[in-house]
C-alpha positions in Angstrom: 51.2 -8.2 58.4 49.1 -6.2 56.2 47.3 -3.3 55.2 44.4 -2.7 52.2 44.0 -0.5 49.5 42.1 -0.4 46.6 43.9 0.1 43.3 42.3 -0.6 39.8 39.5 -1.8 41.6 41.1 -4.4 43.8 41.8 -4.6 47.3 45.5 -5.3 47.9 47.6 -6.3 51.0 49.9 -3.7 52.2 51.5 -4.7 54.6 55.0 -4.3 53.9 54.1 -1.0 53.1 52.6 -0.2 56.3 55.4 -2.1 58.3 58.3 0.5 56.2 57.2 2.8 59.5 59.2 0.3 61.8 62.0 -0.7 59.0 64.3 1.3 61.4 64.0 -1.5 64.2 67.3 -3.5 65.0 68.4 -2.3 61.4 71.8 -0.6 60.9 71.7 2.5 59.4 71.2 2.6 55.3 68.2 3.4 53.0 65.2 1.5 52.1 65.4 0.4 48.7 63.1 2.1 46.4 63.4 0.4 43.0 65.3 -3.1 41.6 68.1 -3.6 44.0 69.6 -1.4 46.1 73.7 -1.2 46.4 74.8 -3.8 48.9 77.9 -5.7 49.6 78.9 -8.4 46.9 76.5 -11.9 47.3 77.9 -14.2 49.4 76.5 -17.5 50.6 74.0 -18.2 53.7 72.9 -21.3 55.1 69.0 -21.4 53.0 68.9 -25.9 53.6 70.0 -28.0 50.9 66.6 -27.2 48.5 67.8 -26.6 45.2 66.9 -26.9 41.4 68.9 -28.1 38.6 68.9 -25.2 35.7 70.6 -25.1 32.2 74.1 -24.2 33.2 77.2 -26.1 33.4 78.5 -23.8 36.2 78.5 -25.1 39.4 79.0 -22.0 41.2 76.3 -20.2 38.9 73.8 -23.3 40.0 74.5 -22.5 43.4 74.1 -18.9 43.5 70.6 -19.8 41.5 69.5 -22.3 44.4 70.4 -19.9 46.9 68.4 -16.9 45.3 65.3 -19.2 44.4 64.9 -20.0 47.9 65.3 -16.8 49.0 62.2 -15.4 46.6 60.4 -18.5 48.2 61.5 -16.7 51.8 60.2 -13.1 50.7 64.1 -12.1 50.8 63.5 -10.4 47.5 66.9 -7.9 47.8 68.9 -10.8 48.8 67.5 -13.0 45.9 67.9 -10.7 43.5 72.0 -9.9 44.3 71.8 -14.0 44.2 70.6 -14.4 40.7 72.4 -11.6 39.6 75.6 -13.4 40.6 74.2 -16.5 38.9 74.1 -14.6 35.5 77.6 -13.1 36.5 78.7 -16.9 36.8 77.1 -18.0 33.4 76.4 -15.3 31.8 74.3 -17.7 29.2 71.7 -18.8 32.0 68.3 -17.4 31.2 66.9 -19.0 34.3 69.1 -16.0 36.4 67.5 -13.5 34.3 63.9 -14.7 35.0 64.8 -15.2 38.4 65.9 -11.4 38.5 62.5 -10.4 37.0 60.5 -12.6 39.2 62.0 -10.9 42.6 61.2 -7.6 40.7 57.7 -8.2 40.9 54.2 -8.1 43.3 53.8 -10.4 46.1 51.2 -10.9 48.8 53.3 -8.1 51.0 53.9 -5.8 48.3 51.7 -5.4 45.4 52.6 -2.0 44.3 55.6 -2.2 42.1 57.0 1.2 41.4 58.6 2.1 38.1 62.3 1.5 39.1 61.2 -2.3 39.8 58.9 -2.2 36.9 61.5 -1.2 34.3 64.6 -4.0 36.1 61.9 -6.9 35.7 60.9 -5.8 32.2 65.2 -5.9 31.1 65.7 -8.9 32.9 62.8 -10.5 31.6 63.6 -9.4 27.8 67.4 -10.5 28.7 65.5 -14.1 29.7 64.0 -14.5 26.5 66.8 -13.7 24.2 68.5 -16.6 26.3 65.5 -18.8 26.3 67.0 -21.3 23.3 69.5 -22.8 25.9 67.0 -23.2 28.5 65.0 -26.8 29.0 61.0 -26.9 28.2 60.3 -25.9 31.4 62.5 -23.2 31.8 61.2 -21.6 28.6 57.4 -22.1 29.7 58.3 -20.2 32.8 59.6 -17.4 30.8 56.9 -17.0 28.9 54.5 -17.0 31.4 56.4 -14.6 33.0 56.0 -12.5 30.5 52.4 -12.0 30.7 53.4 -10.1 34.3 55.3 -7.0 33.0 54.8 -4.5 30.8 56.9 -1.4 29.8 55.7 1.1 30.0 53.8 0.0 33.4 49.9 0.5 33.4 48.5 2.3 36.2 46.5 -0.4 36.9 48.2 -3.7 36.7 45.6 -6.1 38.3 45.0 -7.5 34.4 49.2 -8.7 34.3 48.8 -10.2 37.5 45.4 -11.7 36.3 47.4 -12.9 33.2 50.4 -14.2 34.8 48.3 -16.3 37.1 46.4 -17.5 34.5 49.5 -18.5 32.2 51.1 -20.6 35.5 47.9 -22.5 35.6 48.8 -23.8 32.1 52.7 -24.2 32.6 51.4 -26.5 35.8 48.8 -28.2 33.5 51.7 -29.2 31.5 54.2 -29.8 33.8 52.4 -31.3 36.4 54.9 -33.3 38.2 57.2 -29.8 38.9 57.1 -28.7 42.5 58.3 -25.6 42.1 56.1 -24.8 39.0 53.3 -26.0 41.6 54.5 -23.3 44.4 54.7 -20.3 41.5 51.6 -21.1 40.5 49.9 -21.3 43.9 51.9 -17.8 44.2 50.9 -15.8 41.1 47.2 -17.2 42.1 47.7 -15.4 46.0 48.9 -12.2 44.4 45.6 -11.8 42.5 44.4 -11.9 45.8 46.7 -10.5 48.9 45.5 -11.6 52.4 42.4 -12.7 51.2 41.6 -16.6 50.8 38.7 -16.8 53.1 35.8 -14.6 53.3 34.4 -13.5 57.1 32.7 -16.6 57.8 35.5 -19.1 56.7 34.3 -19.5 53.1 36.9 -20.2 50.6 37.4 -17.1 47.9 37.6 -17.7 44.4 40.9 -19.1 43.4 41.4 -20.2 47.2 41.0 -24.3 46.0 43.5 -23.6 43.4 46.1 -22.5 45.5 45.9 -25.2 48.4 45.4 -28.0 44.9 48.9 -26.8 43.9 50.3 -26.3 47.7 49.3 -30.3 48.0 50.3 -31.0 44.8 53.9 -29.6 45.6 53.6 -31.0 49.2 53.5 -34.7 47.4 56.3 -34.1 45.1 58.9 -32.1 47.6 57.8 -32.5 51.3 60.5 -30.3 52.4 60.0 -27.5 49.4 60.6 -24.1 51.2 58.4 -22.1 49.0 55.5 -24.6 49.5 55.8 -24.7 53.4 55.0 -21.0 53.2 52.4 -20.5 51.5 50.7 -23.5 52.9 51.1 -21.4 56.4 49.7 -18.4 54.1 46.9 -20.1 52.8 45.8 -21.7 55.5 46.2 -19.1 58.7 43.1 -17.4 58.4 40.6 -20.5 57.7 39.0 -22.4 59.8 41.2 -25.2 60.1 44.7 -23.8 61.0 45.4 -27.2 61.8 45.5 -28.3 58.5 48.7 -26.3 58.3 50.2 -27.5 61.0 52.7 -30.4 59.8 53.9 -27.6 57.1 55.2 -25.2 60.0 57.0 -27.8 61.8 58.8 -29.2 59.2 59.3 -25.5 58.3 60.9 -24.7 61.7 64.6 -25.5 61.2 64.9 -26.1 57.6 66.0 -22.5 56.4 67.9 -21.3 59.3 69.6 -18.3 57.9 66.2 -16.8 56.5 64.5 -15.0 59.7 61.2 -15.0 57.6 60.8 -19.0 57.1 62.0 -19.4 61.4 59.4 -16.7 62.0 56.0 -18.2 59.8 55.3 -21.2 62.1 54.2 -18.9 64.4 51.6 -18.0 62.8 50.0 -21.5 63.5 51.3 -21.4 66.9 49.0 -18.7 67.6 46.1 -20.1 65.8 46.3 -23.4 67.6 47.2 -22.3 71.2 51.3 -23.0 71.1 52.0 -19.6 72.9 55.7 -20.5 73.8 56.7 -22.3 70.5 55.3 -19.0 68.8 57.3 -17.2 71.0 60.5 -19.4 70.6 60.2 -19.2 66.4 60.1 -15.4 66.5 63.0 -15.3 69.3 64.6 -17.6 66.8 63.6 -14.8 64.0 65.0 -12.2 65.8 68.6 -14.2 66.6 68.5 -15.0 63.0 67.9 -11.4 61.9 70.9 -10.1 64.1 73.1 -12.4 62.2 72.0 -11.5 58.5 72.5 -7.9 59.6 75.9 -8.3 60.9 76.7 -9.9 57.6 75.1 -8.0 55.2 74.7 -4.0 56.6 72.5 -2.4 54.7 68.7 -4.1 54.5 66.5 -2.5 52.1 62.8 -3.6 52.6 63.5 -6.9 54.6 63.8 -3.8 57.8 60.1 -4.5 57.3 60.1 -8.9 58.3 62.8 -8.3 60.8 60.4 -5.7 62.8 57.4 -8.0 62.3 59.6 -10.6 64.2 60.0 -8.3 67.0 56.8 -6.9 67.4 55.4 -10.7 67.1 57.3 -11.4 70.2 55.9 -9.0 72.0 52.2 -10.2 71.1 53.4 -13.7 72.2 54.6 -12.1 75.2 51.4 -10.8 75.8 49.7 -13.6 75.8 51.5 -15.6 78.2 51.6 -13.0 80.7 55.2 -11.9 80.1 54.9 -8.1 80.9 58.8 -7.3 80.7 59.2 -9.0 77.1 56.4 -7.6 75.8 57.1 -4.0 77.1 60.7 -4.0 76.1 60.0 -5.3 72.5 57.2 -3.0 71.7 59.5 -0.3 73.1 62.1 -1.5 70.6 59.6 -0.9 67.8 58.7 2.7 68.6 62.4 3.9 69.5 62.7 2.4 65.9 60.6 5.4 64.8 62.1 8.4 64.1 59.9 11.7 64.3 60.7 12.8 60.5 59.8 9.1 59.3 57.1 9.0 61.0 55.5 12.3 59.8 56.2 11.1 56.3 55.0 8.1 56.5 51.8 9.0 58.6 49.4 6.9 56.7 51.1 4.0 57.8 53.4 4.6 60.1 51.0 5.9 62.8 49.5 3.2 63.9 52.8 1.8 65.2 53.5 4.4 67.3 50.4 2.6 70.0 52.0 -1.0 70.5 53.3 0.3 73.5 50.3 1.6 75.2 48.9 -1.6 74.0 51.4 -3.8 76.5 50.6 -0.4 79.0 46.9 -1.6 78.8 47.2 -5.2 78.8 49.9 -5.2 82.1 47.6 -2.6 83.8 50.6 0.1 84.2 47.7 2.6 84.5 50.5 5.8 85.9 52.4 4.9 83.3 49.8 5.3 80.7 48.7 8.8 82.4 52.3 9.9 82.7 53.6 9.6 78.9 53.6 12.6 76.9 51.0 13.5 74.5 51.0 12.4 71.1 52.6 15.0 68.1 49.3 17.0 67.5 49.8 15.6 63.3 49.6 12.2 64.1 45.6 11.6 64.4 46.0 7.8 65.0 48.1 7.8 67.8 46.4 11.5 69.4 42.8 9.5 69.5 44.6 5.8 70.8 45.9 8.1 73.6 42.8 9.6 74.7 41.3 6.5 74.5 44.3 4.7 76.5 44.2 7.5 79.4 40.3 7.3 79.5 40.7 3.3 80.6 43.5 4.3 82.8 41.3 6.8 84.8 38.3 4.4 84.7 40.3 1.8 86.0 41.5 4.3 88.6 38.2 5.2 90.0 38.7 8.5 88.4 35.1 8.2 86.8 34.6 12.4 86.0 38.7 12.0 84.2 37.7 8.7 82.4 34.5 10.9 81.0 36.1 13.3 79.6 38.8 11.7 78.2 36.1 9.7 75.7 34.5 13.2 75.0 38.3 14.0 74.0 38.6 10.5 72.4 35.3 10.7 70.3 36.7 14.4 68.7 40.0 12.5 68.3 38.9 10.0 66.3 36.0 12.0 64.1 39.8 13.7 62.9 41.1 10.1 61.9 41.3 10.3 58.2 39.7 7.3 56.0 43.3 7.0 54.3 45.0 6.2 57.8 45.9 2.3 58.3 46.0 -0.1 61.1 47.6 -3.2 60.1 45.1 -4.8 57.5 42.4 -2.0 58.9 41.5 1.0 58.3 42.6 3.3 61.6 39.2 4.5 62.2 37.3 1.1 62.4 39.7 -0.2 64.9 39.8 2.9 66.9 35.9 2.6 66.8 36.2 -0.2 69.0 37.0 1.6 71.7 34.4 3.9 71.6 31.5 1.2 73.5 34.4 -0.7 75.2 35.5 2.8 77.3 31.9 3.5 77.2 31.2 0.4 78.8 34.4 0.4 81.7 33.2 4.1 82.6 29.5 2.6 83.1 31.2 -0.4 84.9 33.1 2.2 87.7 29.1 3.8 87.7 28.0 0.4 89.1 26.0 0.2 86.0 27.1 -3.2 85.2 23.9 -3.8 82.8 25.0 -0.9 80.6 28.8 -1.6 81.1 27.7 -5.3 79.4 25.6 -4.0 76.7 28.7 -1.6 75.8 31.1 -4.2 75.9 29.0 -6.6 74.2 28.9 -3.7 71.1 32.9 -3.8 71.3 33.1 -7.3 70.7 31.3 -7.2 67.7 33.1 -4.4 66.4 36.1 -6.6 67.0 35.2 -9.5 65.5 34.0 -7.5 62.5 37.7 -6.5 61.6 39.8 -8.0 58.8 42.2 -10.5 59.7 45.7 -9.5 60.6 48.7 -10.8 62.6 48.9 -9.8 65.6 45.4 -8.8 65.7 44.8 -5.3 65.3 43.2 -5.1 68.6 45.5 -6.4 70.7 43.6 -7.2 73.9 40.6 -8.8 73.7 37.4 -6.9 74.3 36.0 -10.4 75.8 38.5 -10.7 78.3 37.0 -7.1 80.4 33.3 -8.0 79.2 33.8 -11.8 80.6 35.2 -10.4 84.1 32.5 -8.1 83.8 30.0 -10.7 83.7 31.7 -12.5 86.5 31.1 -9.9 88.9 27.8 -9.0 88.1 27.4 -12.6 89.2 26.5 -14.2 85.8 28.8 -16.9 85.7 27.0 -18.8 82.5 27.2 -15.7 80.1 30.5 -15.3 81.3 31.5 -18.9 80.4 30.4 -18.6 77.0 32.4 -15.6 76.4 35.7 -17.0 77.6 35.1 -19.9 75.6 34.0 -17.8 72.5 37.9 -16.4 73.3 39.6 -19.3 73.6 37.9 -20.8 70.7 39.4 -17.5 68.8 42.9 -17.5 70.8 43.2 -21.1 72.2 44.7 -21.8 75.0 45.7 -17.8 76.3 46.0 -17.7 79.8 43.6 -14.4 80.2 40.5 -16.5 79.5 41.7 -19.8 81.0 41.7 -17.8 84.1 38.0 -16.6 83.5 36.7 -19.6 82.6 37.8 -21.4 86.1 36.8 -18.8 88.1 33.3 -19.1 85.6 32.9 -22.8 86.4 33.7 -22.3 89.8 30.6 -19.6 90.3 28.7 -22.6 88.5 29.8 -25.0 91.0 31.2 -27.2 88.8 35.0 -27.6 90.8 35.8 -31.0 89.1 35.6 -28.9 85.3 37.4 -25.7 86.8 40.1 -27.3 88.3 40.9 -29.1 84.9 40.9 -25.5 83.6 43.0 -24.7 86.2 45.6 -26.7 85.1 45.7 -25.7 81.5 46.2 -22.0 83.2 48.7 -22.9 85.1 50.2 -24.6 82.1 49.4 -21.6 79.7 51.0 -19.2 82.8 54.1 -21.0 83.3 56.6 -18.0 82.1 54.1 -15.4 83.0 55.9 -12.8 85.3 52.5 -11.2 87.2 50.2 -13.1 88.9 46.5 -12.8 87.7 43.1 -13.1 89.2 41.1 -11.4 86.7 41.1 -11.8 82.6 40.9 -8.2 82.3 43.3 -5.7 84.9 40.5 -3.1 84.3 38.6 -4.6 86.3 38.0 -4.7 89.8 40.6 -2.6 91.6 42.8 -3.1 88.7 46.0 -4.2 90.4 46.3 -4.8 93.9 48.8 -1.6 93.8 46.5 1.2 92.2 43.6 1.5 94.1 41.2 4.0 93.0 42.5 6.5 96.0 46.0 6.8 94.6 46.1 10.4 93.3 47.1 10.1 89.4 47.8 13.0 86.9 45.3 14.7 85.7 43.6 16.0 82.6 45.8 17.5 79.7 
């Protein structure tokens, strides 16, 4: 969930920034917050687990508004942990630790770096209120206010990369002397990922600078609180783009039930899932999420920027859904996120919002609902992402059709959509244009294919996959379906069964255990006559396929007839 931009010289995650296009979905209507907290009904307990940490007040109400807003800054619920500590500091009004707490929330995080002025000036009074407080608080307490205050500034630079630097430096010496702290261990491994958004591993699976820092402290706090909330999610964080997903693994199931009123925590252990091949427990956390969301919106109304998790839950499920072959889920929830979408909203919010506006002709692609693709309506002639993903979505559709002459001229249209794509137009953690670029050689290569010119239609494919594999890491993947899956049934029928078996397994290696190359690689091994390995595949496909609600023959519906129900003779609509 996250988008780049440079500021000051750094690349930052924005995500949440780009996700404020579907903040609309399942949300009740209200207003995004735009600086400290929004006005929202009085704070009133939720069910955040029983993690907690003792502060300097002799209030136990005031304690237990502080435990509930601490974990909720540890679950991204900034809003809600801010009305939390705010009711802490109503409670005792001589707790510093409230007052920090409020500052804290007011702050960057790995989903929001850019902190406008109205959050910039609340975490610069509650951080001065902290410190006139600070000679109540324990030696701990008053190291984390001070540290803290190497994060703001007021006035706010422009750039503010050197606070963030600072503050991440001063938590490496509150943990230095405070070593035993878990939660000092989880701020620290924090105020370390800020520096660096989305970004702990280079291309190649190379740790970045600062990367052994954080995953030292995520142990470290591991050791000392096996069930800390904060620590759990990072650890998921930290580790979901390396190599070894794995190693994350025991965090997101102990993660799984242990906040159940925070729709974020249920949500992050699918991210794993994904990672390791666990299609339907990804897709039971984020129908968890979603439950979980309803019920914090019935009780709460207005959202604020949380809008942004709750739609990353939905459109999550879809990707799951995806994956295991479930074409109604995955149609109806990325319909949810564009009916999310208002016109207005989306116009405003182009840079960002754009992109959102193609999940659904992603699922359209991925099912094979080729009339469907043809039929929609064109694209608002200001919204280049979308315009340029259209053309590129009706060009497969008439390829797969048999309408080869349509198909060309759709990519002619395609390649003048996209040279219109501006550089400042997002895609998730991508710019627009580079993942749109992928489907320049993979349309290329399915017209070539419906040529009979399978050695082209491989070469082109073959160009697609790298382009693919050369874009940043994002979840879901910015391009949804994999460019292996129509190379591999490519291969297949040009009768080259052993280059098609490595790319399934390059695909599975990628996305383990998706049903799409499962299904490849036995029919792969079974051109190799090799029945004893492909009917072992067979039954991890039928395993992977057990909730799918199509039946599949080919990893890739663009190929071949397409579906048994859209032969190349049906007449389709034609050219806009």
């Amino acid at each position: 969930m996250s988008v780049r931009r440079r500021a000051g010289g750094r690349v930052f995650s924005l995500g949440a920034l780009a996700l404020l296009a579907v903040a609309t979905v399942l949300a009740l209507p209200g207003v995004l917050a735009t600086g400290g907290a929004e006005t929202a009904p009085a704070w009133r307990p939720f069910d955040l687990g029983s993690y907690g940490r003792p502060v300097s007040t002799r209030s136990p109400e005031a304690q237990r508004a502080f435990d509930q807003g601490l974990v909720w800054a540890f679950a991204f619920n900034h809003e809600e942990a801010e009305r939390a500590f705010a009711e802490a500091a109503r409670l005792d009004p001589s707790l510093a630790m409230a007052h920090w707490g409020i500052a804290l929330v007011n702050g960057p995080h790995i989903n929001n770096p850019f902190v406008d002025e109205g959050r910039a000036k609340a975490a610069w009074e509650a951080l001065q209120k902290a410190r006139s407080l600070a000679s109540g608080a324990s030696e701990v307490e008053k190291a984390l206010v001070e540290a803290l205050g190497s994060r703001y500034a007021w006035p706010q630079p422009a750039d503010r990369a050197p606070l963030d630097a600072a503050y991440a430096k001063a938590m490496l010496g509150v943990r230095e002397r405070f070593p035993s702290d878990a939660d000092v261990a989880v701020l620290t491994a924090e105020a370390l990922m800020d520096t660096r958004p989305w970004d702990q591993w280079t291309k190649d699976g190379k740790p970045q600078p600062g990367t052994a820092e954080v995953l030292a402290a995520l142990e470290s706090a591991r050791k000392l609180a096996p069930d800390h909330p904060g620590g759990l999610h990072l650890t998921i964080h930290a580790l979901e783009a390396s190599p070894q997903p794995e190693r994350a693994a025991a965090a997101a199931d102990r993660l799984r039930a242990l906040v159940p009123d925070s729709s974020h925590l249920v949500h992050m252990p699918s991210h794993i899932d994904v990672r390791l091949g666990k299609w339907t427990e990804a897709a039971a956390a984020n129908e968890r999420a979603v439950a979980a969301d309803r019920r914090y919106q019935e009780r709460t109304g207005r959202i604020g920027f949380y809008r942004i998790y709750m739609a990353h839950n939905t459109h999550f499920l879809a990707y799951t859904a995806m994956m295991e072959g479930r074409s109604e889920l995955a149609l109806a929830k990325t319909r949810e996120v564009v009916a999310g979408l208002s016109p207005e909203f989306v116009r405003e919010n182009a840079p960002f919002a754009d992109a959102f506006l193609c999940v659904e002709g992603e699922a359209l692609k991925r099912f094979g609902r080729w009339e469907e693709i043809l039929a929609r309506k064109a694209p608002a002639a200001e919204l280049p992402v979308s315009t340029a993903h259209d053309r590129f979505l009706r060009g497969v559709a008439h390829a797969a059709l048999g309408q080869v002459p349509r198909a060309e001229k759709e990519l002619a249209a395609f390649r003048a959509a996209l040279a219109k794509v501006p550089k400042d137009f997002f895609w998730g953690s991508n710019l627009a244009a580079d993942v749109l670029a992928v489907g320049v050689p993979f349309l290329d290569g399915e017209i070539a294919y419906r040529k009979k010119d399978l050695g082209r239609a491989v070469a082109r494919l073959r160009e697609a996959v790298k382009l693919e594999g050369a874009l940043k890491y994002d979840e879901p993947p910015a391009w949804t379906v994999p460019s292996r899956h129509a190379l591999g049934a490519i291969l297949l029928e040009a009768k080259k069964p052993a280059e098609a078996e490595a790319v399934y397994r390059e695909d599975l290696a990628q996305y383990p255990e998706n049903g799409w190359s499962l299904r490849g690689l036995a029919t792969a091994l079974n051109q190799r006559k090799r029945p004893a390995e492909a009917e072992k595949v067979e039954e991890r496909f039928r395993a992977a396929w057990k909730r799918a609600d199509i039946g599949l023959e080919s990893s890739c519906l663009c190929v071949g007839k397409g579906r048994a129900d859209a032969p190349a003779a049906r007449e389709v609509p034609g050219p806009r």
